[in-house]
N, C-alpha and C positions, 0 to 999 in steps of 0.2 A: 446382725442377722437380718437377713431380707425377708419378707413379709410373700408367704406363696400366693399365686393369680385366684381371686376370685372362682369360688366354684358357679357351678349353672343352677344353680339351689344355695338357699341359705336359710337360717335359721329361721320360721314364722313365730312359731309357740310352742311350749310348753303346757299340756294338757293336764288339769288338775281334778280330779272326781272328787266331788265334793258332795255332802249331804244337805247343805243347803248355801244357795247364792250367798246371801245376805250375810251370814256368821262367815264364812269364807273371805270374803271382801276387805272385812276389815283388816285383816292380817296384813295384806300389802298395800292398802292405804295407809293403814299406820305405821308404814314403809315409808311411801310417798310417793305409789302408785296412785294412775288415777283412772279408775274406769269409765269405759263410755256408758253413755245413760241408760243406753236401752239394754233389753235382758231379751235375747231371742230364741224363742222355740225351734228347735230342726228338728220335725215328727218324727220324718223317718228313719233320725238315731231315738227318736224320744227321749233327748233331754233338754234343756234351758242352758247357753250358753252365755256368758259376760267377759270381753276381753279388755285387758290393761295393756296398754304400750311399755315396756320394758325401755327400748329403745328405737333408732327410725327402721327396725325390720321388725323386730323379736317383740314378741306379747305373748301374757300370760294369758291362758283362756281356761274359766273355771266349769265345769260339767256337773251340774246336777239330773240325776233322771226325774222324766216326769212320769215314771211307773216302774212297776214290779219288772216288768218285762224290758226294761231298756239295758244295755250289755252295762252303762255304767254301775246301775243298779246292781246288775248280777259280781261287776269288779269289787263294787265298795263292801259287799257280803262277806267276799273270798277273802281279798286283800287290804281292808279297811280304806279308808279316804287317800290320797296320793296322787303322786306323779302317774297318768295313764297312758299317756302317748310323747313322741315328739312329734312335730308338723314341718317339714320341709318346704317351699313356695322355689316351684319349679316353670319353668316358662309353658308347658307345653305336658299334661298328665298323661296324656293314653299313649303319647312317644316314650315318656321316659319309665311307664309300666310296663311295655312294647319291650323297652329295651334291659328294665333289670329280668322282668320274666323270662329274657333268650339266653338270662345271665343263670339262670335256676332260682329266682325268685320265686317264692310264693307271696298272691295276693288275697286278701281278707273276700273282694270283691273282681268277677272278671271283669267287670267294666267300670270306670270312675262312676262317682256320682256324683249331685249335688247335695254339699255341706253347708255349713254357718257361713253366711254372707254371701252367699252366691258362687262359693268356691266350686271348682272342680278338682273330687277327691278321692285319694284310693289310699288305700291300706297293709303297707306291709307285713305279712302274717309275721310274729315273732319268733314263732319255732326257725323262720330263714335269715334273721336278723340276731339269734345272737341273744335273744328272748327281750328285745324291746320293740314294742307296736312302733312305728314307722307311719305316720300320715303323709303324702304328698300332695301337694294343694297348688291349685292354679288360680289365680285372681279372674273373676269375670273381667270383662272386656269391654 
């Protein structure tokens, strides 16, 4: 069986809503994950993010809110702690939101934003995916 062409997106992360870093972490460390040091703030989702390398694409990133008012907050309420999103890492975001939105896509956001690391990032709404969040993510430059 032949192996099909690389897509123009591939697998970034798996998104985890957690209620806290620290009790989180340990689960795939004592896997034999290894996370990076730092724990970083993105206000403007208002939560605390920490990502593990899975492997040289794929990382796990865990989501804690840092308030009442942040959506993880409002997921982990609804849906308890869990799988939140997937993250695709796509060359180029506002082309390929451009291009699923002409498809009938709905987006979370009309325009990308700036996420965790300096990404640029948008959000497939799940009611058009099938009922899975959809993150697409573009590495700063």
């Amino acid at each position: 069986m032949s192996l099909p062409e690389l897509a123009d997106c591939v697998l970034d992360h798996i998104a985890i809503a957690v209620k806290s870093i620290p009790t989180a972490k340990k689960v795939y460390e004592d896997m034999g994950l290894k996370f990076a040091p730092e724990i970083e703030e993105v206000k403007d989702q208002k939560v605390f993010t920490a990502f593990a390398h899975v492997d040289t694409n794929a990382h796990i990133e865990l989501l804690q809110p840092t308030s009442e008012e942040s959506t993880i907050h409002k997921f982990i309420e609804t849906k308890g702690e869990g799988i939140h999103h997937l993250c695709f890492k796509v060359p180029d975001v506002k082309a390929k939101t451009a291009e699923l939105t002409a498809k009938g896509y709905k987006f979370i956001y009309p325009e990308p934003r700036i996420g965790a690391g300096g990404c640029l990032v948008n959000f497939m709404h799940p009611k058009s995916t099938g009922g899975v969040l959809i993150e697409l993510s573009q590495r700063p430059e």
